[in-house]
C-alpha distance (Angstrom), angle and dihedral (degrees) to the residues before:
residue distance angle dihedral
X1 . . .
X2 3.95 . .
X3 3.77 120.4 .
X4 3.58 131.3 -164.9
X5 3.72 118.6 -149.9
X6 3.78 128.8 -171.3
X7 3.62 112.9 -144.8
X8 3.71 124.7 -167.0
X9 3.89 109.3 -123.2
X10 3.60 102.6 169.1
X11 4.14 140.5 -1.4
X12 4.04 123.6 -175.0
X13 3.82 111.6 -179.7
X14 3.91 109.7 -172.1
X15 3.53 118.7 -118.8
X16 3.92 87.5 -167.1
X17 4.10 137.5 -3.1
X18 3.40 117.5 -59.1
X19 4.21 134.2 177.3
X20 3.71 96.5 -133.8
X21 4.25 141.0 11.2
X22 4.06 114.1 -152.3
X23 3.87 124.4 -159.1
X24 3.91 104.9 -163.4
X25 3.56 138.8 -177.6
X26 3.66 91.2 18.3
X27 3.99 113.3 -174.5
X28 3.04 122.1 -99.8
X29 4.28 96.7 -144.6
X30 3.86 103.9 98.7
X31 3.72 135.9 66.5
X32 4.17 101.5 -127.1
X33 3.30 137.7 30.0
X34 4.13 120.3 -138.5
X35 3.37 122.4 -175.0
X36 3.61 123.8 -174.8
X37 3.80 123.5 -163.4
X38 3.82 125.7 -163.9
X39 3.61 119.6 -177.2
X40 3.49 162.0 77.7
X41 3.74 137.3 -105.3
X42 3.89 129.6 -119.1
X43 3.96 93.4 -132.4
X44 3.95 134.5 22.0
X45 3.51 137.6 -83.6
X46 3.94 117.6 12.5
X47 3.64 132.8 140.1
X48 3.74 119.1 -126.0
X49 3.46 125.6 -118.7
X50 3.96 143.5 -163.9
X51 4.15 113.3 -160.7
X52 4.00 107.5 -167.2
X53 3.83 121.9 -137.0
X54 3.63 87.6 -16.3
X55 3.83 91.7 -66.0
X56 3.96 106.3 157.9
X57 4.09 91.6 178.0
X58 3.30 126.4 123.3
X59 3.65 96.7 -97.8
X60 3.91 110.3 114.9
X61 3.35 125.5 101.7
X62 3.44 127.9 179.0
X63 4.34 144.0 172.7
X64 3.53 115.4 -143.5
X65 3.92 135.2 -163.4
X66 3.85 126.3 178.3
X67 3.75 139.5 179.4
X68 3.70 137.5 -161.0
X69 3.65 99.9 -176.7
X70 4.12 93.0 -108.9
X71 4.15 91.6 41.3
X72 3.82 136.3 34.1
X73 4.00 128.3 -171.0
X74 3.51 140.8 -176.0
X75 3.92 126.0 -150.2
X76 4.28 139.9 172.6
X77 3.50 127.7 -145.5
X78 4.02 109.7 -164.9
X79 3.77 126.2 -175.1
X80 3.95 96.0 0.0
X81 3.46 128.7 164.2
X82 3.55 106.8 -164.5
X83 3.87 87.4 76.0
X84 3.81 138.6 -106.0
X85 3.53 106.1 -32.9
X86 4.22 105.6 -125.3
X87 3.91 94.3 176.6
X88 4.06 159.8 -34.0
X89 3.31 120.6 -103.7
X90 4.06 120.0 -168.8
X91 4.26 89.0 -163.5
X92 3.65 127.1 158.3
X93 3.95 87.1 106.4
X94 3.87 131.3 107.0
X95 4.22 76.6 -140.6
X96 3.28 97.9 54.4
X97 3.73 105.4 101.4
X98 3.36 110.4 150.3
X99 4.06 139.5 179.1
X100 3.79 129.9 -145.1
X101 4.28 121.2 -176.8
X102 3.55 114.8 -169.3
X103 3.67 120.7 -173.0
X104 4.08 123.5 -160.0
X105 3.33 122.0 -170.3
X106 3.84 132.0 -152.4
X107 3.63 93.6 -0.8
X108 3.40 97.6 163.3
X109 3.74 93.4 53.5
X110 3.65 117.9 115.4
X111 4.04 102.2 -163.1
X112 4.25 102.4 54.5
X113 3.27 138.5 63.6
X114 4.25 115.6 -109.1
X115 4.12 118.7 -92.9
X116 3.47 125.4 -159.3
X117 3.46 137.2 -163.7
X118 4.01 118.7 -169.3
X119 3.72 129.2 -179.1
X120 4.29 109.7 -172.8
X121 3.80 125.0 -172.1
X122 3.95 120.8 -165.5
X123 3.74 114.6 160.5
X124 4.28 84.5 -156.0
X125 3.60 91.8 53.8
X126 4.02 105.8 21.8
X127 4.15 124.5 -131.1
X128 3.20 123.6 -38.2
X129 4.26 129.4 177.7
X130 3.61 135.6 -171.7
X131 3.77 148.0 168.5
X132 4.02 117.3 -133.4
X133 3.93 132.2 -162.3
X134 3.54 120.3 -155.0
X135 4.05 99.2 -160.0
X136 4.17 93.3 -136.5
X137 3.50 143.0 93.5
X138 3.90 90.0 -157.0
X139 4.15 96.4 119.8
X140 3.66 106.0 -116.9
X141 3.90 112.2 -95.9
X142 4.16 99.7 161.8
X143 3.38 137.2 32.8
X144 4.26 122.9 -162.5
X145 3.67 115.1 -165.5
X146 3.92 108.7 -158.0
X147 3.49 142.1 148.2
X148 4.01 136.1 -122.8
X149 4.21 100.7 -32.8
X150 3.74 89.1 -40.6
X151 3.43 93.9 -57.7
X152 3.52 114.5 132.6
X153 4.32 125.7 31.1
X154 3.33 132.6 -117.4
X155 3.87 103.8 -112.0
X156 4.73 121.4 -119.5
X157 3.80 98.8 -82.5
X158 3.60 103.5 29.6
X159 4.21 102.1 141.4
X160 3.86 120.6 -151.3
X161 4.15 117.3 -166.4
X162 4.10 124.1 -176.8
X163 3.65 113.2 -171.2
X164 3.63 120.7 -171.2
X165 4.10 113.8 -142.4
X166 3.95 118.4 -134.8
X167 3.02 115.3 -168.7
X168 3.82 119.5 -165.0
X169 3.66 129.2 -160.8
């Protein structure tokens, strides 16, 4: 019987504000990739990005669908370099605790381009999901967790999990 098995590869808790979080050197021994993101941020409105292996071509893409609970919207971002967009986040509020889960998979493979699956909760902004391409077939090594062009911090306290998946046979 297969079993799937998250297993914690990294955690960086901040001890104060900073622009940007890095996973490097990630191992290359599971199937997926799943990042999970709790947080808030130190001033409003941003987007949240993920850059892979420091790659700051214009090679994301990503579909986007949000919902406020009275409105809903859909968006695209083609060719962008700022990475695959896993989020908005309104922040600037003790409240605002938020939650992104981003799911890569086959990021170890070496003959596709990168997939990602995001689901983002902010309760100043409302839900939002979307799917992301990395155009490479580079396996993904690093992972940099940012926000609109640098713009905005991540706010003291903001937690940042990757779990590798195994998955047995």
């Amino acid at each position: 019987m297969p079993t799937n098995t998250y297993i914690e590869l990294a955690k960086t808790t901040l001890s104060s504000a900073q622009a940007s979080v890095t996973f490097s050197s990630i191992s290359q021994s599971y199937t997926d990739l799943v990042l999970v993101i709790t947080g808030k941020l130190v001033s409003t409105g941003n987007g949240l990005f993920v850059r892979i292996n420091s790659d700051t071509g214009s090679n994301y893409s990503t579909s986007n669908i949000n919902g406020t609970g009275s409105t809903s919207t859909s968006s695209r971002h083609t060719n962008n370099s700022n990475g695959i967009h896993i989020g908005s986040w309104q922040g600037g509020s003790s409240a605002d605790l938020a939650e992104s889960i981003t799911h890569f998979m086959n990021y170890a493979n070496t003959t596709t381009y990168k997939t990602a699956i995001n689901r983002c909760s902010d309760p100043g902004s409302g839900v939002d999901a979307q799917v992301g391409l990395w155009r490479s077939t580079s396996a993904i090594n690093s992972l940099t967790l940012r926000t609109d062009n640098g713009s905005n911090n991540w706010a003291s306290g903001s937690t940042f999990i990757l779990y590798g998946i195994h998955g047995v046979a």
